[in-house]
C-alpha positions as protocol buffer text, in pm:
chain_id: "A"
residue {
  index: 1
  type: UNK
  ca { x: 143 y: 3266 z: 1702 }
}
residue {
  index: 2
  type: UNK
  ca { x: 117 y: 3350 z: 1364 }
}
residue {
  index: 3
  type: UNK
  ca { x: 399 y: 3111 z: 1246 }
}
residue {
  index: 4
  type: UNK
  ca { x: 283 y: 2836 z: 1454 }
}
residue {
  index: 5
  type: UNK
  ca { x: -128 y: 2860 z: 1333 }
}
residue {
  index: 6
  type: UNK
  ca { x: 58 y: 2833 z: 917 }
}
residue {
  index: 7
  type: UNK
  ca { x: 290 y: 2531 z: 1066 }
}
residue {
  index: 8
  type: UNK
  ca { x: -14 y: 2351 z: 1196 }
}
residue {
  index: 9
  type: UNK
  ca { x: -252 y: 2437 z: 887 }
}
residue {
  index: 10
  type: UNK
  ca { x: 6 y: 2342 z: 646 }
}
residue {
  index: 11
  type: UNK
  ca { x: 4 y: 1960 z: 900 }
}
residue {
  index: 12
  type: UNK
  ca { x: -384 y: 1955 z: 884 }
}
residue {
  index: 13
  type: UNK
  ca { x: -390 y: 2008 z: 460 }
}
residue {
  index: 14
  type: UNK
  ca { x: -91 y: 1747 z: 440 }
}
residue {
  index: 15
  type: UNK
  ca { x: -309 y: 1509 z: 663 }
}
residue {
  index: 16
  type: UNK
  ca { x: -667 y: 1567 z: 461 }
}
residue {
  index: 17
  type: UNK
  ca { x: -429 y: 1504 z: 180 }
}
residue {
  index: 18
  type: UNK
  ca { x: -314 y: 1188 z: 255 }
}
residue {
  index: 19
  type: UNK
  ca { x: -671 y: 1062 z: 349 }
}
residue {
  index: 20
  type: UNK
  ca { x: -790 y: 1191 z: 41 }
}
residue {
  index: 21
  type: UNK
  ca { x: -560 y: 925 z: -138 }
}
residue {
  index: 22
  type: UNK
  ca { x: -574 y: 672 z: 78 }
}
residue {
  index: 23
  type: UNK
  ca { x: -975 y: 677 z: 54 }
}
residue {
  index: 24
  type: UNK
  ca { x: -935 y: 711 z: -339 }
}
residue {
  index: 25
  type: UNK
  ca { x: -597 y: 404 z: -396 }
}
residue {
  index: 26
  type: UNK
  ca { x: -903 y: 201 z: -184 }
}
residue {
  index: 27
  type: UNK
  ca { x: -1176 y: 281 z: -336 }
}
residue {
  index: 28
  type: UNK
  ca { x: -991 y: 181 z: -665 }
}
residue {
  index: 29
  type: UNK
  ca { x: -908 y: -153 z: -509 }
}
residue {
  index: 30
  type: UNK
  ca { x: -1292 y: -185 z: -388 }
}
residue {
  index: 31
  type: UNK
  ca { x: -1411 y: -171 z: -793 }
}
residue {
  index: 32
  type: UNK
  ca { x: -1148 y: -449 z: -881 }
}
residue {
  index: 33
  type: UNK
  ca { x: -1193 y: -691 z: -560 }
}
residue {
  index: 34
  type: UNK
  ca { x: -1567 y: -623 z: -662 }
}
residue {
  index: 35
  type: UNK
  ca { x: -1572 y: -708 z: -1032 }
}
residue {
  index: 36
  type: UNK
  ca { x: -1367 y: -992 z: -1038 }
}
residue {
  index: 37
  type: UNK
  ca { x: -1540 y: -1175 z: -699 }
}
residue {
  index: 38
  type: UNK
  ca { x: -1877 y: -996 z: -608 }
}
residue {
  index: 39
  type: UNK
  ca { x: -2023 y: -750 z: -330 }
}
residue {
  index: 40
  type: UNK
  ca { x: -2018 y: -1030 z: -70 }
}
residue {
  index: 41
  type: UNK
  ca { x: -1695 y: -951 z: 165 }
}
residue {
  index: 42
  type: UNK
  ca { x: -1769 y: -1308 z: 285 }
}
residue {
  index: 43
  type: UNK
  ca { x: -1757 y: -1489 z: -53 }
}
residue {
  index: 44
  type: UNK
  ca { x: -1495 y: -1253 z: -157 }
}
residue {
  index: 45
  type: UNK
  ca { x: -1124 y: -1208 z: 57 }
}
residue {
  index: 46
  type: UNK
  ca { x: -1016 y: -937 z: -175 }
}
residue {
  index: 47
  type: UNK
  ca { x: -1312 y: -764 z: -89 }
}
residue {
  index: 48
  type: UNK
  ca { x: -1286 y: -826 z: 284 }
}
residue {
  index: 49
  type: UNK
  ca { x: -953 y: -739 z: 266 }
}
residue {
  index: 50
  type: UNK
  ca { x: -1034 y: -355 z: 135 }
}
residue {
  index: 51
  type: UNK
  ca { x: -1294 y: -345 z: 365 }
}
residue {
  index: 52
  type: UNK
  ca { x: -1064 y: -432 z: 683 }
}
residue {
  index: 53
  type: UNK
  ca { x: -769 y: -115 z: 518 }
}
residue {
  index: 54
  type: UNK
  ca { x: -1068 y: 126 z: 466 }
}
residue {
  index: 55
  type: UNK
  ca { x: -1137 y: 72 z: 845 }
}
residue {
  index: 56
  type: UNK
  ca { x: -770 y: 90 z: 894 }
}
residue {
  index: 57
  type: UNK
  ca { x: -765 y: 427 z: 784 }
}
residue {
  index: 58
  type: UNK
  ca { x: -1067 y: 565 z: 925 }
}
residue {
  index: 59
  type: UNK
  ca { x: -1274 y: 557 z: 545 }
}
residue {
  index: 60
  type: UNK
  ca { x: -1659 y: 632 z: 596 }
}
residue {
  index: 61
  type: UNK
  ca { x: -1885 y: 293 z: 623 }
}
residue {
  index: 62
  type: UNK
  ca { x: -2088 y: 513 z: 378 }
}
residue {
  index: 63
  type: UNK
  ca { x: -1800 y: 581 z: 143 }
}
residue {
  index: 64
  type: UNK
  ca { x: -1730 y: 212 z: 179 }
}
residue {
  index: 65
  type: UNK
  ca { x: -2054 y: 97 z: 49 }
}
residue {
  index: 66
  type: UNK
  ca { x: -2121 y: 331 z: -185 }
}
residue {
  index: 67
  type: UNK
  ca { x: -1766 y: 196 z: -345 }
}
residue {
  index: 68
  type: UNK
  ca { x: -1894 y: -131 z: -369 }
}
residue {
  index: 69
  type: UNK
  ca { x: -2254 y: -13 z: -540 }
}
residue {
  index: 70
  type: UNK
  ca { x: -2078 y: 219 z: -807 }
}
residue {
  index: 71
  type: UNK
  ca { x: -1853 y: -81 z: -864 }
}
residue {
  index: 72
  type: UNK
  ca { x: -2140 y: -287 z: -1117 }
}
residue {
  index: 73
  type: UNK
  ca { x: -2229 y: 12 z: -1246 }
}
residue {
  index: 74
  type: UNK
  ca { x: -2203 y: 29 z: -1622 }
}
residue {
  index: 75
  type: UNK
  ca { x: -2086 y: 360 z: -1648 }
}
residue {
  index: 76
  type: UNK
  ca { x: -1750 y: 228 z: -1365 }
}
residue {
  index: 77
  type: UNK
  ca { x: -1433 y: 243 z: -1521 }
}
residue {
  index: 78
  type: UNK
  ca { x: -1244 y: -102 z: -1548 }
}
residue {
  index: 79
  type: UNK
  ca { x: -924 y: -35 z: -1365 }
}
residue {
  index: 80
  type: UNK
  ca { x: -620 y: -237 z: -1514 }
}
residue {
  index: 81
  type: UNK
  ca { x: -306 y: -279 z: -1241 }
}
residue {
  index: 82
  type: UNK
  ca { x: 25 y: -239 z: -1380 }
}
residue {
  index: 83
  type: UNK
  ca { x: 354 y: -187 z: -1216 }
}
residue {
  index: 84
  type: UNK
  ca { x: 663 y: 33 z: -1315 }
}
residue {
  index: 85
  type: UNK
  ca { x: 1001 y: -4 z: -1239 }
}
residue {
  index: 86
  type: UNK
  ca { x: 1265 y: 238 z: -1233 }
}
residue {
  index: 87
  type: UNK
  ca { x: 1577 y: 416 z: -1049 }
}
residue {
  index: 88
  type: UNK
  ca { x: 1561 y: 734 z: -875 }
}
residue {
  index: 89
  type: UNK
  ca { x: 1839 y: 1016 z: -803 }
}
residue {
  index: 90
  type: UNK
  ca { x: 2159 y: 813 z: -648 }
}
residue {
  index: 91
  type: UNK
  ca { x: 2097 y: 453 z: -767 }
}
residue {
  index: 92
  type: UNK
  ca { x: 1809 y: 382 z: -538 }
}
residue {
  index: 93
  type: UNK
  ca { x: 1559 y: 124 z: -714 }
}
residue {
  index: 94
  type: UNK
  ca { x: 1140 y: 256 z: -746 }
}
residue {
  index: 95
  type: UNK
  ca { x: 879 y: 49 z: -787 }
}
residue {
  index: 96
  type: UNK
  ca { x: 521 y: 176 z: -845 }
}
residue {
  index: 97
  type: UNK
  ca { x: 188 y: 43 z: -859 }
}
residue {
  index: 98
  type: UNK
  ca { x: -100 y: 177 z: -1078 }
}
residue {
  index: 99
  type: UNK
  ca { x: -452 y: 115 z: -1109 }
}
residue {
  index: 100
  type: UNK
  ca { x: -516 y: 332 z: -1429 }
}
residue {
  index: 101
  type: UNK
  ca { x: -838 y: 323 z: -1732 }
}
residue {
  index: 102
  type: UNK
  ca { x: -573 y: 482 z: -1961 }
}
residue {
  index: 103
  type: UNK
  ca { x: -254 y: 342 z: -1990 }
}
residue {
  index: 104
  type: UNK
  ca { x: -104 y: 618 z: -2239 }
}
residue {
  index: 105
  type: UNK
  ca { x: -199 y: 870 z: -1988 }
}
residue {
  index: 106
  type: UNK
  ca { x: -39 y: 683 z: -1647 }
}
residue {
  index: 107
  type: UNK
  ca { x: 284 y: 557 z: -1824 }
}
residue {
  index: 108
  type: UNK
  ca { x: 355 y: 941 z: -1992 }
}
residue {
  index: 109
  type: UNK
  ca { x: 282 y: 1061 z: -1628 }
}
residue {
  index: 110
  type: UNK
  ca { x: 482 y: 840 z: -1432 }
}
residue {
  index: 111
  type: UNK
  ca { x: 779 y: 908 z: -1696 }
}
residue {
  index: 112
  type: UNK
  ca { x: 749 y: 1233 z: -1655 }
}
residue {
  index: 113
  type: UNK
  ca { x: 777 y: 1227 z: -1289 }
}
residue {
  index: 114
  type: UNK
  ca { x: 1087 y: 968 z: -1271 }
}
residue {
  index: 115
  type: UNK
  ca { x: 1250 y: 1208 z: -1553 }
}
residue {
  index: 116
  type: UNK
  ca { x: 1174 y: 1535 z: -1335 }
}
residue {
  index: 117
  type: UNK
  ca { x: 1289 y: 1388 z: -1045 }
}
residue {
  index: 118
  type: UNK
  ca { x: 1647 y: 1292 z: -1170 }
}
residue {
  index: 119
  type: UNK
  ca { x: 1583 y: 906 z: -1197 }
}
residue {
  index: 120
  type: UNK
  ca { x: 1460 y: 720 z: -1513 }
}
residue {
  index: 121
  type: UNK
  ca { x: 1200 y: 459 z: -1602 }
}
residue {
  index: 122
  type: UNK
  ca { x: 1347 y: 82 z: -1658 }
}
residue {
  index: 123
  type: UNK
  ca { x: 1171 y: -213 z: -1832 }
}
residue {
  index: 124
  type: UNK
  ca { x: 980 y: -425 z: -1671 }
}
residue {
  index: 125
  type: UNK
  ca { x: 1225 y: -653 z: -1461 }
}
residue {
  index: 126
  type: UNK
  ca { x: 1498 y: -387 z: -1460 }
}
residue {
  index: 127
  type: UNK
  ca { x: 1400 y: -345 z: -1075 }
}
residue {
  index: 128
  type: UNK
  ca { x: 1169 y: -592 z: -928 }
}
residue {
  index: 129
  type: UNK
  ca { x: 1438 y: -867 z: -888 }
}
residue {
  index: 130
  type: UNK
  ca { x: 1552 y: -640 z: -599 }
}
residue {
  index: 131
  type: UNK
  ca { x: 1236 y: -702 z: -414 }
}
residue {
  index: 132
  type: UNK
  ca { x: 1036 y: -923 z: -222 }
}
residue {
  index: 133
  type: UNK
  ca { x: 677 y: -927 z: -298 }
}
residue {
  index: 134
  type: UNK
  ca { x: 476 y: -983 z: 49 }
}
residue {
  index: 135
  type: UNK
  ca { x: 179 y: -1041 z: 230 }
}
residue {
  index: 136
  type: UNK
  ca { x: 188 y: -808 z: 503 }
}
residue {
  index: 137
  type: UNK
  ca { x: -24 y: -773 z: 806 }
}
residue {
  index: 138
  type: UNK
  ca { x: -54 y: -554 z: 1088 }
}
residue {
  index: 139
  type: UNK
  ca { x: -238 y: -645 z: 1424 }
}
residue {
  index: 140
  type: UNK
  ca { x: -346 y: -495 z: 1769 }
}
residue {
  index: 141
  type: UNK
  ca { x: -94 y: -680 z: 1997 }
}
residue {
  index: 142
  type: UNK
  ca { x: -342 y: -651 z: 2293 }
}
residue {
  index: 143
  type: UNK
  ca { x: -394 y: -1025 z: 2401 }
}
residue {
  index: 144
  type: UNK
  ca { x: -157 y: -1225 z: 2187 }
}
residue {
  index: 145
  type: UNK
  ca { x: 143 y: -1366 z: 2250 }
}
residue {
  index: 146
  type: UNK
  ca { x: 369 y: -1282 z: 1940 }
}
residue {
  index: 147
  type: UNK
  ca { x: 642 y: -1595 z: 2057 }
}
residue {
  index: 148
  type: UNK
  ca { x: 287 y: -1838 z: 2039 }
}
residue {
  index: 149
  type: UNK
  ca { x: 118 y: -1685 z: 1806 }
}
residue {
  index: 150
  type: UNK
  ca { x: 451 y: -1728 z: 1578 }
}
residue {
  index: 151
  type: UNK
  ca { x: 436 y: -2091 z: 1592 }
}
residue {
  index: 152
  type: UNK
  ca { x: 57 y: -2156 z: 1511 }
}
residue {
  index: 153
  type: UNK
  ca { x: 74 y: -1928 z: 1172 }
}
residue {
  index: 154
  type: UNK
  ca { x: 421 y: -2094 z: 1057 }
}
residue {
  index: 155
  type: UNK
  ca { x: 207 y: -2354 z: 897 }
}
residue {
  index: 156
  type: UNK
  ca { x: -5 y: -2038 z: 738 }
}
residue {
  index: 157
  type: UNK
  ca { x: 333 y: -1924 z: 584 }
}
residue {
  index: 158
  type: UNK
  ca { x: 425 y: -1709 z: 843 }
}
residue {
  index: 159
  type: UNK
  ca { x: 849 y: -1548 z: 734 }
}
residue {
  index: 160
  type: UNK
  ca { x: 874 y: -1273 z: 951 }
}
residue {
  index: 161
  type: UNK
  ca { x: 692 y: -1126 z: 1272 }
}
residue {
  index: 162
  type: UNK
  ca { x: 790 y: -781 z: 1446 }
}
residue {
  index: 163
  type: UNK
  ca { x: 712 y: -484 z: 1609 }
}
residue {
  index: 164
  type: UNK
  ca { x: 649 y: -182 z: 1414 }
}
residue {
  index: 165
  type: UNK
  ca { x: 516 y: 167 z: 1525 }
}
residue {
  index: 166
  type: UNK
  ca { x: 172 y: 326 z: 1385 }
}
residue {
  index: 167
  type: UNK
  ca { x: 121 y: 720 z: 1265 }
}
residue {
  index: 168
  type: UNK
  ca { x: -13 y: 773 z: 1624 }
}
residue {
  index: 169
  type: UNK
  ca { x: 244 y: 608 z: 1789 }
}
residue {
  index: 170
  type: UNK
  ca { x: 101 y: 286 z: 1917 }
}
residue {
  index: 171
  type: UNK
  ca { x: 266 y: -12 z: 1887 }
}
residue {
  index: 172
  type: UNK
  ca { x: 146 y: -289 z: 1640 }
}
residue {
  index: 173
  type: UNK
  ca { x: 253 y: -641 z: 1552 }
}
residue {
  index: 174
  type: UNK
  ca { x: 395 y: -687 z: 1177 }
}
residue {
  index: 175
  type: UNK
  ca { x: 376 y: -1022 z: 997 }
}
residue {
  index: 176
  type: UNK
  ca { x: 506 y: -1111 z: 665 }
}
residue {
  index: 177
  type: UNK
  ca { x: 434 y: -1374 z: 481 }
}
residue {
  index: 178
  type: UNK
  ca { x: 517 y: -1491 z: 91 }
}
residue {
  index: 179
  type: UNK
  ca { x: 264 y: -1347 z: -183 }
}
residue {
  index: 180
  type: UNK
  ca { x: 127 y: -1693 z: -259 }
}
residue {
  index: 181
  type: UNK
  ca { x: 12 y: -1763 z: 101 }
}
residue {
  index: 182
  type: UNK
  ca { x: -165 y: -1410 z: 161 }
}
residue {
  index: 183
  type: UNK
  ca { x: -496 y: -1623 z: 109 }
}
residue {
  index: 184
  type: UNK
  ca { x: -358 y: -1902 z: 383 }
}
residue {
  index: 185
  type: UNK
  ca { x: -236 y: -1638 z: 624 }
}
residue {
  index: 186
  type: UNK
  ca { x: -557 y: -1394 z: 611 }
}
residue {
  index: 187
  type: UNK
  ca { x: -777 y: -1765 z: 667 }
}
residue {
  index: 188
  type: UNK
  ca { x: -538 y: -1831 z: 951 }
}
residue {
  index: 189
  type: UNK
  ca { x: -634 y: -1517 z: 1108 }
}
residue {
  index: 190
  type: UNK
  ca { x: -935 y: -1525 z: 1078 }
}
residue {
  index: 191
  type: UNK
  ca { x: -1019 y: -1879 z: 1220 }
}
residue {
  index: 192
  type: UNK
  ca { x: -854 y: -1753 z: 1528 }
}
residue {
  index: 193
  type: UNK
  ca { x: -1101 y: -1475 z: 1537 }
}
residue {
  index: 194
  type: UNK
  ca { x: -780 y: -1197 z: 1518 }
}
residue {
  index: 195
  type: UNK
  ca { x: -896 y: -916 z: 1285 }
}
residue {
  index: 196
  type: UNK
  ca { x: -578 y: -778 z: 1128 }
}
residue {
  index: 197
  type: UNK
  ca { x: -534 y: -355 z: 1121 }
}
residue {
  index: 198
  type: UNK
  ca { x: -444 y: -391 z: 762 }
}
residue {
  index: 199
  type: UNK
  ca { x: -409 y: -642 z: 499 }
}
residue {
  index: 200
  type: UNK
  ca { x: -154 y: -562 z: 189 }
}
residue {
  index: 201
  type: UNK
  ca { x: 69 y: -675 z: -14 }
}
residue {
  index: 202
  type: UNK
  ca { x: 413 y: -479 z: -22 }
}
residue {
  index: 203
  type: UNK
  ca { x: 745 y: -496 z: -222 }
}
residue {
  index: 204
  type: UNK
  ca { x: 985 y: -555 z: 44 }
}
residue {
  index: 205
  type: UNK
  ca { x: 1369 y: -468 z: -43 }
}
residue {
  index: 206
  type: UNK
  ca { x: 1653 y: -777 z: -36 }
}
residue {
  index: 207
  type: UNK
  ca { x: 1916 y: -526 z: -148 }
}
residue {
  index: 208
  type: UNK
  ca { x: 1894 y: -154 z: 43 }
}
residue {
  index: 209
  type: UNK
  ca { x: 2092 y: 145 z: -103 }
}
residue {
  index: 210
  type: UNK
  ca { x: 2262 y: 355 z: 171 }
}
residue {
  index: 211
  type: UNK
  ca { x: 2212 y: 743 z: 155 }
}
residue {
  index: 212
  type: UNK
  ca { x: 2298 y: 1039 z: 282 }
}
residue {
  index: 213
  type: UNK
  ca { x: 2003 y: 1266 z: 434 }
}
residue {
  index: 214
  type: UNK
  ca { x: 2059 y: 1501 z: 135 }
}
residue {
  index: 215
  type: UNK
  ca { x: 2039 y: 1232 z: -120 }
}
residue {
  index: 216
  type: UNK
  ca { x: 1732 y: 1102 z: 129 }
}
residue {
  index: 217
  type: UNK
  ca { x: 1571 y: 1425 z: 43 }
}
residue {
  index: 218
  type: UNK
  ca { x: 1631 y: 1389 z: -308 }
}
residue {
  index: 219
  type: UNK
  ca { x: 1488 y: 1053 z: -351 }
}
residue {
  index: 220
  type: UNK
  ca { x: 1195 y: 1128 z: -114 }
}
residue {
  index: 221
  type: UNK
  ca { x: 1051 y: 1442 z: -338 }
}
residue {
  index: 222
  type: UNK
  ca { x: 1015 y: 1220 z: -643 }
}
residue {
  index: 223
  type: UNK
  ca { x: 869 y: 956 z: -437 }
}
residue {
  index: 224
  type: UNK
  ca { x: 621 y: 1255 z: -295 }
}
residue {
  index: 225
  type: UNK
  ca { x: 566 y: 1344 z: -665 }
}
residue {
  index: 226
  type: UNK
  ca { x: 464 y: 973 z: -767 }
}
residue {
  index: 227
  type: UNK
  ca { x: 237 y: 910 z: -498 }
}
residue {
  index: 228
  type: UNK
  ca { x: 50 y: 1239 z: -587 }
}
residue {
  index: 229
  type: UNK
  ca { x: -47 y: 1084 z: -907 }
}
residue {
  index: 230
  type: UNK
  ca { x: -400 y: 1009 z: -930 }
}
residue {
  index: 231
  type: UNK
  ca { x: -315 y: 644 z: -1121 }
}
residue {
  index: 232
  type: UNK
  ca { x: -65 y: 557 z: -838 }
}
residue {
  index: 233
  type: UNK
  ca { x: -154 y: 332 z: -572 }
}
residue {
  index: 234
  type: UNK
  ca { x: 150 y: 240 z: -406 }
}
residue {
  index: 235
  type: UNK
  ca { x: 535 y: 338 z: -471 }
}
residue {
  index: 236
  type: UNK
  ca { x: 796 y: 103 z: -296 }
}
residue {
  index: 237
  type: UNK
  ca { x: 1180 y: 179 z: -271 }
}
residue {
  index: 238
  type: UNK
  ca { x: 1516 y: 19 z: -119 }
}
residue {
  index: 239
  type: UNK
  ca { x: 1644 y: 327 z: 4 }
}
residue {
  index: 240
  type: UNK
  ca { x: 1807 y: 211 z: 358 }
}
């Protein structure tokens, strides 16, 4: 019993954990959406769009709102988002996302982690020409018909629509679209009154890099190691 109460505390931290950085990568994106467009989710997609992935991943309303307050405040960091490129243990191509106030800090940080981790950091363009950059939606399938709902959001700039699985298990619609017609797509969702689970933007791989589970392991603790990073918001590979 003893064994099995550490296994399932050690699942519990690892799962506050990972809320813990999900609520802090959006309430980053809440203080940018915010100071470039407003408080006003409805004047504002960006900031309708961080509202919709803080629901997504069960963030407070509270939390949510107090975001968007501390956002005008004078005394609120100005968050700059850059993006680093680089190759990790066996060839396999990292990108990573940062929304970071000091850019000495986040670039020594993410260096050290790539260097640690037996990959390197590239220039910018070294690794992004390996990837797709996305609008990428997931929905409730309950009452649509992906075949017709396919055609009507072609026009939107629909690319790709699938099936995916969620961390609980339940199944959920995936559709892609191309990074200029996020704005398009998320209007053409809304119009037909279908609130989407989540609303990003990814890096989707055109090349992958096949590995071993060993190598897989390798490549997986530096990713583990990047995302910890408090300036991190996303990290995106083309490990197959």
């Amino acid at each position: 019993m003893g064994r099995i109460f550490e296994v399932r505390k050690s699942t519990m931290f690892a799962r506050w954990d990972r809320m813990a950085k999900q609520f802090t990568r959006i309430g980053k994106e809440i203080v940018i959406a915010v100071k470039a467009g407003g408080t006003d989710p409805n004047t504002n997609p960006a900031l309708r769009r961080c509202v919709q992935n803080a629901k997504s991943v069960n963030m407070p309303k509270d939390r949510v709102e107090a975001a968007i307050k501390r956002a005008l405040g004078k005394e609120m960091a100005n968050y700059d988002e850059i993006l680093y490129e680089g190759y990790g243990p066996n060839g396999v191509a990292i990108l990573v996302e940062t929304a970071t106030d000091n850019h000495v800090r986040t670039v020594a940080n993410v260096k050290s982690h790539f260097n640690k981790g037996g990959g390197s950091l590239g220039n910018s363009g070294s690794v992004a020409f390996q990837f797709k950059k996305m609008g990428v939606f997931k929905l409730k399938p309950e009452g649509l018909n992906p075949e017709e709902l396919e055609l009507e959001l072609i026009d939107a700039g629909l690319e790709e629509l699938g099936e995916s699985t969620g961390e609980n298990g339940e199944e959920i619609l995936v559709l892609r679209c191309g990074f200029t017609d996020f704005g398009n797509m998320q209007k053409a969702l809304e119009d037909r009154t279908i609130p989407p689970l989540s609303a990003e933007v990814e890096w989707i791989p055109t090349v992958t890099v096949p590995v071993s589970d060993e190598q897989a392991e390798e490549v997986s603790k530096l990713i583990e190691k990047l995302e910890q990073d408090d300036d991190v918001q996303k990290v995106f590979h083309n490990m197959a």
